[in-house]
py3Dmol code that shows the C-alpha trace and the ligand (Angstrom):
import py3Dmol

protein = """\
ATOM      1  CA  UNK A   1      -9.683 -40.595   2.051  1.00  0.00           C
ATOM      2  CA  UNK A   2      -9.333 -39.493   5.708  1.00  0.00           C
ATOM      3  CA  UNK A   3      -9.673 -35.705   6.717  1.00  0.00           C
ATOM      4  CA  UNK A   4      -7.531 -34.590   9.222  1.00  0.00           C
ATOM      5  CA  UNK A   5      -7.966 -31.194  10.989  1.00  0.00           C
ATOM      6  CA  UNK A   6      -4.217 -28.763  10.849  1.00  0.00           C
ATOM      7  CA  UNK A   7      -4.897 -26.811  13.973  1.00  0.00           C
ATOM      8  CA  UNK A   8      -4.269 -26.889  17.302  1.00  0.00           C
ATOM      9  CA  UNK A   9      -7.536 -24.582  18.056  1.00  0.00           C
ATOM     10  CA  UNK A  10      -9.360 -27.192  20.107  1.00  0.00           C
ATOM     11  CA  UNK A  11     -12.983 -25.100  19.481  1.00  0.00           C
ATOM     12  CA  UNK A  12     -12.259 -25.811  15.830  1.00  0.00           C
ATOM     13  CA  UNK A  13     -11.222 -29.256  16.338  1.00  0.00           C
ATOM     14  CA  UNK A  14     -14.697 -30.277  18.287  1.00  0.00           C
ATOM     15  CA  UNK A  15     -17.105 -28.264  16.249  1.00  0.00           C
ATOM     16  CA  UNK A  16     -15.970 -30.695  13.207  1.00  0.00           C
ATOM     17  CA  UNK A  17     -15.373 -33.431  15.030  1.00  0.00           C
ATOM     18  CA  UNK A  18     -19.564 -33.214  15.131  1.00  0.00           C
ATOM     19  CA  UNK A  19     -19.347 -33.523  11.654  1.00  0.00           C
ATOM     20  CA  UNK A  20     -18.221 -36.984  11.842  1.00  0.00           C
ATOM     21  CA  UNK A  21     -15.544 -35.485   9.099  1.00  0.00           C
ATOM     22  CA  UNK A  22     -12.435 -35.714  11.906  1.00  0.00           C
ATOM     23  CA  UNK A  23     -10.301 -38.662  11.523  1.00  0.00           C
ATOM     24  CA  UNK A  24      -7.330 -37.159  13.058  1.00  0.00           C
ATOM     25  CA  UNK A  25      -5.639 -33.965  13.943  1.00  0.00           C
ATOM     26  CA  UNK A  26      -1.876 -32.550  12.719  1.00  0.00           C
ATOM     27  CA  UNK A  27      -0.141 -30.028  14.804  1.00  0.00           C
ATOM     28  CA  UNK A  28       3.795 -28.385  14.370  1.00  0.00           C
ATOM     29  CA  UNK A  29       5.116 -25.794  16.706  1.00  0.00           C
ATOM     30  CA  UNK A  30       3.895 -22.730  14.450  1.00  0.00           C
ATOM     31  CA  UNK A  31       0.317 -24.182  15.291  1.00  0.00           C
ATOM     32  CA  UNK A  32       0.805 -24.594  18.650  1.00  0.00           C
ATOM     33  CA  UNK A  33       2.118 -20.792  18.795  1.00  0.00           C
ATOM     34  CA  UNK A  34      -0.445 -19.569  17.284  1.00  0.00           C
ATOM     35  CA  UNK A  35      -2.771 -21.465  19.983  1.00  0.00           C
ATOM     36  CA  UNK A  36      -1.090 -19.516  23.011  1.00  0.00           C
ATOM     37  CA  UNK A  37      -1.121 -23.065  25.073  1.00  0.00           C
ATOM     38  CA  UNK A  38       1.204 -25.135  26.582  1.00  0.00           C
ATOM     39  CA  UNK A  39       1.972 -27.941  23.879  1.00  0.00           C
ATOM     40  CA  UNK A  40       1.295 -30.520  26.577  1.00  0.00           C
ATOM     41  CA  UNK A  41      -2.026 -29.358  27.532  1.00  0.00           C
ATOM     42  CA  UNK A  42      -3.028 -28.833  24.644  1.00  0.00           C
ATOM     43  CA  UNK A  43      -1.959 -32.055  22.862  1.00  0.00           C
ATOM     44  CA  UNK A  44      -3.752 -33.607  25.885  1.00  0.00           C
ATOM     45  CA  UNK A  45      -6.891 -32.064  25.008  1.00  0.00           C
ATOM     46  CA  UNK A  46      -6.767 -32.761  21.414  1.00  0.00           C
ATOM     47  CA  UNK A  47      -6.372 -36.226  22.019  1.00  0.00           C
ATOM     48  CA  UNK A  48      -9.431 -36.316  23.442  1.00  0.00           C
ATOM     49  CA  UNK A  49     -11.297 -35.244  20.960  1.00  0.00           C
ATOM     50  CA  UNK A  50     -10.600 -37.875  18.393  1.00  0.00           C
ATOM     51  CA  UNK A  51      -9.774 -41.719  18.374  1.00  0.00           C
ATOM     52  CA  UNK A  52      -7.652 -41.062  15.341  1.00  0.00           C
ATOM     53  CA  UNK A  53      -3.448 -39.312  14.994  1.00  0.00           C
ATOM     54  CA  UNK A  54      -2.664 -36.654  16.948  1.00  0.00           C
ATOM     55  CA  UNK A  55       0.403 -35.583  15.388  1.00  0.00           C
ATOM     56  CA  UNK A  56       2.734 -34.206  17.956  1.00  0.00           C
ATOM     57  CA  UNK A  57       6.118 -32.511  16.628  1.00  0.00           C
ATOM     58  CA  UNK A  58       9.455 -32.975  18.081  1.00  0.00           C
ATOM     59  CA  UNK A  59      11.504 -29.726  18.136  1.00  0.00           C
ATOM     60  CA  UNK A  60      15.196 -31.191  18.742  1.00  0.00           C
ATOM     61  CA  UNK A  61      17.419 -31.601  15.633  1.00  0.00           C
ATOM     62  CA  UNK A  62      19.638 -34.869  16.564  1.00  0.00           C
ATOM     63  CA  UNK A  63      18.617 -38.022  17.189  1.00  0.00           C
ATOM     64  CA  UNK A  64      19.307 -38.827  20.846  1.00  0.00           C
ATOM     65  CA  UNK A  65      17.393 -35.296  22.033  1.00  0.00           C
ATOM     66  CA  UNK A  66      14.265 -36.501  19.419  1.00  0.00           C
ATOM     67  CA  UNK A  67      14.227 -39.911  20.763  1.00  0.00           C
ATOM     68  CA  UNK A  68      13.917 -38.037  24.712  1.00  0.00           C
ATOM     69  CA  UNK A  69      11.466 -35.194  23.410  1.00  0.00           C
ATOM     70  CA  UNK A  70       9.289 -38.127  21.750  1.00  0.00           C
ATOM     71  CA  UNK A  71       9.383 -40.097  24.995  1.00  0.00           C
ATOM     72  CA  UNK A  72       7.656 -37.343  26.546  1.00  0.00           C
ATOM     73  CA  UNK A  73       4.847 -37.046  23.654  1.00  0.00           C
ATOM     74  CA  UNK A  74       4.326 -40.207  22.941  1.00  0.00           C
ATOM     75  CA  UNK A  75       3.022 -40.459  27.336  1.00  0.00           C
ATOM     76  CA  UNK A  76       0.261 -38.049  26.689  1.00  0.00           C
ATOM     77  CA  UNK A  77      -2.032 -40.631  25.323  1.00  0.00           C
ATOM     78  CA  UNK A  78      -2.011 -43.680  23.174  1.00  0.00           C
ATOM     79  CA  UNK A  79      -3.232 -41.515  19.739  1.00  0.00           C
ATOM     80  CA  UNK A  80       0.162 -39.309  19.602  1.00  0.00           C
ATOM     81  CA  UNK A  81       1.500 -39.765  16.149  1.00  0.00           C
ATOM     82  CA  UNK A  82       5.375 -38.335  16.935  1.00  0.00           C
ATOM     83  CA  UNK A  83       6.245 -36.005  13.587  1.00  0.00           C
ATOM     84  CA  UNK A  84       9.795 -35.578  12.996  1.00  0.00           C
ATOM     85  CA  UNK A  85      11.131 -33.719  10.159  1.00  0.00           C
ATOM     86  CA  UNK A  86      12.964 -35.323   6.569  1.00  0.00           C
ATOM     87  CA  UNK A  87      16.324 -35.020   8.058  1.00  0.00           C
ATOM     88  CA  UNK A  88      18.824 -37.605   8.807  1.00  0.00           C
ATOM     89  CA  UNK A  89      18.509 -37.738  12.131  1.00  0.00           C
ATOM     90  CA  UNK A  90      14.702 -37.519  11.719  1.00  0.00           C
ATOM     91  CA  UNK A  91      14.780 -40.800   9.467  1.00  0.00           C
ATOM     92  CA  UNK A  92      16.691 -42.769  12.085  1.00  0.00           C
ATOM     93  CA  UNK A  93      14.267 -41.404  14.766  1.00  0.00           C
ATOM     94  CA  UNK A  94      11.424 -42.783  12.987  1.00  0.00           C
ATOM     95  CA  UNK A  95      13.252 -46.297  12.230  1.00  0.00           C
ATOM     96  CA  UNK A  96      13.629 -46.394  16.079  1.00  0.00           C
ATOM     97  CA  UNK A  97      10.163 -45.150  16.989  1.00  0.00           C
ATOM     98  CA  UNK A  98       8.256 -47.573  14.409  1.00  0.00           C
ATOM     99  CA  UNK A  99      10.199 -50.169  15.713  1.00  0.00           C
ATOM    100  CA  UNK A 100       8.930 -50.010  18.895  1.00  0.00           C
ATOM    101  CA  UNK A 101       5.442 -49.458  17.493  1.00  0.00           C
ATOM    102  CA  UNK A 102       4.806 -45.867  18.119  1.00  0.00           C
ATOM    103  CA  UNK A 103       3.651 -43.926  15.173  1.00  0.00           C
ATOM    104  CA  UNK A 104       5.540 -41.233  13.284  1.00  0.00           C
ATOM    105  CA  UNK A 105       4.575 -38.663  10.334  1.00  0.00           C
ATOM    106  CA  UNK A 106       7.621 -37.864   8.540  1.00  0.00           C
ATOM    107  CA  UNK A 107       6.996 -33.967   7.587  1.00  0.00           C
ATOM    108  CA  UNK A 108       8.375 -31.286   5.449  1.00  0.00           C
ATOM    109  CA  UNK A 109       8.665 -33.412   2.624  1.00  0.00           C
ATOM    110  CA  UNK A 110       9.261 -31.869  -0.939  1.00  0.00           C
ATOM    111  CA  UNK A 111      10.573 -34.560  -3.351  1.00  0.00           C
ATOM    112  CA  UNK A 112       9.264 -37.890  -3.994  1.00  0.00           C
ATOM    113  CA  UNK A 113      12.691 -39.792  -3.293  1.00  0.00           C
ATOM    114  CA  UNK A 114      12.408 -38.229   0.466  1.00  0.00           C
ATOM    115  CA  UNK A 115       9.231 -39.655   0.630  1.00  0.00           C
ATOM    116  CA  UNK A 116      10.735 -43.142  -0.483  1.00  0.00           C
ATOM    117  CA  UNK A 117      13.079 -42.797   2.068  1.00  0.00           C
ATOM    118  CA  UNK A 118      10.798 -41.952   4.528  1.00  0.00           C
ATOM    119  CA  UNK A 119       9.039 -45.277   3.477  1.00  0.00           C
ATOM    120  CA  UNK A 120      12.157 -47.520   3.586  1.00  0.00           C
ATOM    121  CA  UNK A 121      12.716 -45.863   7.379  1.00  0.00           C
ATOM    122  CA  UNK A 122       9.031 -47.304   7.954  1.00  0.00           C
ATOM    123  CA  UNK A 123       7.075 -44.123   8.248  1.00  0.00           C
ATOM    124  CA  UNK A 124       3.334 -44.449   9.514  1.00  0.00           C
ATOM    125  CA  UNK A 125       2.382 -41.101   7.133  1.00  0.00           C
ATOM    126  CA  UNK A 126       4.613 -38.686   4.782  1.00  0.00           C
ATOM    127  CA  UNK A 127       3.692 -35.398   4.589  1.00  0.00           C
ATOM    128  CA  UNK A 128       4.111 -33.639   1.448  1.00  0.00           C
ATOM    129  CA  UNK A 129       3.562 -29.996   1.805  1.00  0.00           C
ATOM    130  CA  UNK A 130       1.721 -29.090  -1.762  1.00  0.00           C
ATOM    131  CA  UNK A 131       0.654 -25.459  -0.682  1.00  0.00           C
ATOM    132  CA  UNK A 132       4.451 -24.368  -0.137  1.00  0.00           C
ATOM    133  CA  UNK A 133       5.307 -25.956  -3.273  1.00  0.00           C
ATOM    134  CA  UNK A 134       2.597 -23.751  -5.218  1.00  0.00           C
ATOM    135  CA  UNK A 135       3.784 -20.808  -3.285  1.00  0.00           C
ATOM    136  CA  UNK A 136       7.230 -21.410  -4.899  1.00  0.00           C
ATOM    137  CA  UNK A 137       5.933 -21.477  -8.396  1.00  0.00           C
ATOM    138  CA  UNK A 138       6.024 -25.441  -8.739  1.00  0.00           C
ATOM    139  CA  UNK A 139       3.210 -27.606  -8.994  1.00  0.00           C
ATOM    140  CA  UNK A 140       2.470 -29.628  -5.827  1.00  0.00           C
ATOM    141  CA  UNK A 141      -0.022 -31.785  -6.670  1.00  0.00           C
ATOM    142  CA  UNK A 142       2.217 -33.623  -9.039  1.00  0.00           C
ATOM    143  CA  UNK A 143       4.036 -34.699  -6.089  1.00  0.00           C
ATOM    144  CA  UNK A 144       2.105 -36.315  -4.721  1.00  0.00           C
ATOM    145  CA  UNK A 145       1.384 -38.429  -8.116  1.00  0.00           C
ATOM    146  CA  UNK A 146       4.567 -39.081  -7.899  1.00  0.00           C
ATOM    147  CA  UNK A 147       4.867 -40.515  -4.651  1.00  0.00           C
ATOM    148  CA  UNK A 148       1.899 -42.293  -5.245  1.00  0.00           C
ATOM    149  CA  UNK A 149       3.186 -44.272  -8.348  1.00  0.00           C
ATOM    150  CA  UNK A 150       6.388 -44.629  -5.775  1.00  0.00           C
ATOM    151  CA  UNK A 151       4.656 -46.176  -2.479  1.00  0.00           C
ATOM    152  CA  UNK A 152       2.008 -48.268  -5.735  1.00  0.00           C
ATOM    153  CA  UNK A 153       5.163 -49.809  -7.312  1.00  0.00           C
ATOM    154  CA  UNK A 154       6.756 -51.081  -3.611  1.00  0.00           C
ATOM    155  CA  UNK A 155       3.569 -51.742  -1.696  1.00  0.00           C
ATOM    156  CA  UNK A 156       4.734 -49.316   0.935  1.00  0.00           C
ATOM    157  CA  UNK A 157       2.217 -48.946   3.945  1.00  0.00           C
ATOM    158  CA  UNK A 158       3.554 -45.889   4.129  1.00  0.00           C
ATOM    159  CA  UNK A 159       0.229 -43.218   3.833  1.00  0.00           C
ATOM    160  CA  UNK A 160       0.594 -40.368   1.554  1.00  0.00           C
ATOM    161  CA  UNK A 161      -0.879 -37.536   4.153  1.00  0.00           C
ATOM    162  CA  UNK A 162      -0.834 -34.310   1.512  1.00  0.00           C
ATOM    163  CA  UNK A 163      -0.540 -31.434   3.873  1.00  0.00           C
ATOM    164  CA  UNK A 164      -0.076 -27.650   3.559  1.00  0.00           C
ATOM    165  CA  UNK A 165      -3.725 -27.560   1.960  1.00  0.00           C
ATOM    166  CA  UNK A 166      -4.921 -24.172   0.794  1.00  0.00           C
ATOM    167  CA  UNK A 167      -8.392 -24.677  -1.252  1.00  0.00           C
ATOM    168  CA  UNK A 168     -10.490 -27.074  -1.907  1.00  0.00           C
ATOM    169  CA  UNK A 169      -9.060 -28.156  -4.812  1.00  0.00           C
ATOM    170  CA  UNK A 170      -5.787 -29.283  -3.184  1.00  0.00           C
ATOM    171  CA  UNK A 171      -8.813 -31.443  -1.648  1.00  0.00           C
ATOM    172  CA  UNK A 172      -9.973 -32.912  -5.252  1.00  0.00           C
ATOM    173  CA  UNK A 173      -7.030 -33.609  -6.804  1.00  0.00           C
ATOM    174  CA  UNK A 174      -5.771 -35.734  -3.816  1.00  0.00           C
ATOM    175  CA  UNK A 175      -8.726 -37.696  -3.787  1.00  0.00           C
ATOM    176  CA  UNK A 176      -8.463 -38.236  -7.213  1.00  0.00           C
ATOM    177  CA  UNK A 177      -4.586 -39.484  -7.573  1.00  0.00           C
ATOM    178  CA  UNK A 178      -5.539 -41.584  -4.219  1.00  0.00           C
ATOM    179  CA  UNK A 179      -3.830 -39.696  -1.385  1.00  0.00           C
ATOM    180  CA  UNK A 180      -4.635 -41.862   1.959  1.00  0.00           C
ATOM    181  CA  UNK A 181      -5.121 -38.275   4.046  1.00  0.00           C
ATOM    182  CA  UNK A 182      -5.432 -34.922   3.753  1.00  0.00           C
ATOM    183  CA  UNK A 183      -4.363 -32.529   6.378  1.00  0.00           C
ATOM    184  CA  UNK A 184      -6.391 -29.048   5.992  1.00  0.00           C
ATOM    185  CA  UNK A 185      -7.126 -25.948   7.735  1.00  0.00           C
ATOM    186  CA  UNK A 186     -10.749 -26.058   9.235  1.00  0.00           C
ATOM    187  CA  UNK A 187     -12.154 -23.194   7.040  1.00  0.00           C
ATOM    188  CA  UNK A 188     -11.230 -25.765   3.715  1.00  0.00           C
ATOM    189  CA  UNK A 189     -13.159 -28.587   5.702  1.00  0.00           C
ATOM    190  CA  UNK A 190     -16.007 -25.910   5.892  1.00  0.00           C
ATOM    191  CA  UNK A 191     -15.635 -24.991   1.808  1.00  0.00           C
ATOM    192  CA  UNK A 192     -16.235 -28.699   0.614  1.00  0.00           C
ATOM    193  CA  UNK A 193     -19.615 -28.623   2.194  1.00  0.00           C
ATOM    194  CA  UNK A 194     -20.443 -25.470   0.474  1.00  0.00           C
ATOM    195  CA  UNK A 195     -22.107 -25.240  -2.796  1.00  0.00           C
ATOM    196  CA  UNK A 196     -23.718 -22.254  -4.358  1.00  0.00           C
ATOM    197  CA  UNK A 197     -26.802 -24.177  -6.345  1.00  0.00           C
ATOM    198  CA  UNK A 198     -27.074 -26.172  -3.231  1.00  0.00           C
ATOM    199  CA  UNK A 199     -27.702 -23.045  -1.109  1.00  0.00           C
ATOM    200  CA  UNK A 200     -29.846 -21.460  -4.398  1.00  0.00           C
ATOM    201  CA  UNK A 201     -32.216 -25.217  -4.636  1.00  0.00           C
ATOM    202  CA  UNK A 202     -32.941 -24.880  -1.039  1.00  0.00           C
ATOM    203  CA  UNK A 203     -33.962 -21.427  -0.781  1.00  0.00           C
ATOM    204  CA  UNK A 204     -36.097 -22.780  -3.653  1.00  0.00           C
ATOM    205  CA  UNK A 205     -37.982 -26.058  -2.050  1.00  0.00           C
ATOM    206  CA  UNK A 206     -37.828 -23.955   1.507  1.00  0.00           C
ATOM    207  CA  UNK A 207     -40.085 -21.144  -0.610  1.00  0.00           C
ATOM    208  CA  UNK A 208     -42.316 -23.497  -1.852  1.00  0.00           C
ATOM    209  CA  UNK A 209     -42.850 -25.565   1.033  1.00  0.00           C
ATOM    210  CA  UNK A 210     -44.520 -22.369   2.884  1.00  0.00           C
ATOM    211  CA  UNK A 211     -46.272 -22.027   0.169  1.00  0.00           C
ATOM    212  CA  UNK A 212     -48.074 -25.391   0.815  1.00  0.00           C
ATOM    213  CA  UNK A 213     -49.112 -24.242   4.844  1.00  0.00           C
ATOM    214  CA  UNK A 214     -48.034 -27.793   5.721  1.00  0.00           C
ATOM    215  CA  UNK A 215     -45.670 -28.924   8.589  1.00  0.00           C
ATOM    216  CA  UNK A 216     -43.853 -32.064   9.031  1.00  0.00           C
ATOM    217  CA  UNK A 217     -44.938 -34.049  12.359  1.00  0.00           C
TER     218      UNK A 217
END
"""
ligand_1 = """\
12
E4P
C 0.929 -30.245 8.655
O 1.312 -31.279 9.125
C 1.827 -29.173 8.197
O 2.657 -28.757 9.219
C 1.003 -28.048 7.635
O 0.029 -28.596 6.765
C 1.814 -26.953 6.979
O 0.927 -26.053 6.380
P 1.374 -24.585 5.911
O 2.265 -24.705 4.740
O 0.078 -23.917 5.584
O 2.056 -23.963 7.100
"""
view = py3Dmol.view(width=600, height=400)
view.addModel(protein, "pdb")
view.setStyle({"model": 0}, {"cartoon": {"style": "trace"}})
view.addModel(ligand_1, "xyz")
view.setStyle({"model": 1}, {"stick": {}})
view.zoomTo()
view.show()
């Protein structure tokens, strides 16, 4: 399963990269907000932090004004991954874009058949958004089972890329039902390498090894 970082806070972005955990980065114009850059710069900078997707997210709402705003991110560097939203015009945007060989994450999607569409339009990745769906009192996770089964049955190439991660355990169960990516804030990266009886065992050995008056080299 690949872990990709949801932030456009390029500190963040290198101090996990380090971690050899990075195998791609998600942005959408609320991230980029909150970053206070220029979406260009930014996106530039990004992209050089990882070989993987740098999802980049078109803003205009019909087809021929996302196939011009795409144009533009798609020339920052060869690892832009355009994102257009489950709409209509978004689908035929990312027919056109895939065509040409450019990749596209299909986001803000919420039912398994507009994650089959976003397959038949050729999609690179489908977002799901499971935190929004738990927010709402509905269970995400079992979307993404369900587009799983979906893309299984078809042998779509399509990658199930759960986003709107909250916990760790949005983490778990994707794994576990086979999710190709998950997108997550970098303070849930952080939680999966934390464990309280791993912190409690090493206190432990770390005791008794001064207890010993040896050192190591
Ligand atoms: C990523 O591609 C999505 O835009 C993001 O995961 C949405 O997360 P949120 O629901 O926490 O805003």
């Amino acid at each position: 399963m690949k872990f990709f970082v949801d932030t456009a806070d390029t500190a963040e972005i290198a101090d996990l990269a380090a971690t050899g955990m990075v195998d791609g980065v998600t942005t959408n114009p609320s991230l980029i907000k909150k970053s206070g850059r220029d979406i260009m710069e930014v996106t530039r900078e990004i992209c050089g932090l990882t070989d993987g997707p740098v999802s980049a997210e078109v803003v205009a709402l019909d087809h021929d004004a996302m196939m011009k705003e795409a144009e533009v991110l798609r020339k920052i560097a060869d690892n832009v991954c355009i994102k257009v939203p489950l709409t209509v015009d978004g689908l035929k945007t990312c027919k056109a874009l895939t065509s040409e060989g450019t990749m596209v994450n299909v986001t803000l999607c919420f039912s398994a058949n507009q994650a089959l569409l976003a397959a038949k339009a050729g999609a690179s990745f489908i977002s799901p958004f499971v935190g929004r769906h738990d927010d709402n009192g509905l269970d995400g996770m079992t979307l993404i089972e369900d587009i799983r089964l979906i893309y299984d049955n078809y042998a779509f190439e399509t990658e199930i890329l759960v986003a709107s991660i909250r916990h760790p355990i949005h983490v778990l169960e994707s794994a576990r039902i086979g999710a190709d990516v998950g997108t997550m804030p970098p303070h849930v990266i952080r939680g999966l390498f934390k464990h309280v009886l791993t912190d409690k065992g090493l206190e432990g050995f770390l005791k008794d090894w001064k207890e010993t008056g040896q050192n190591i080299g």
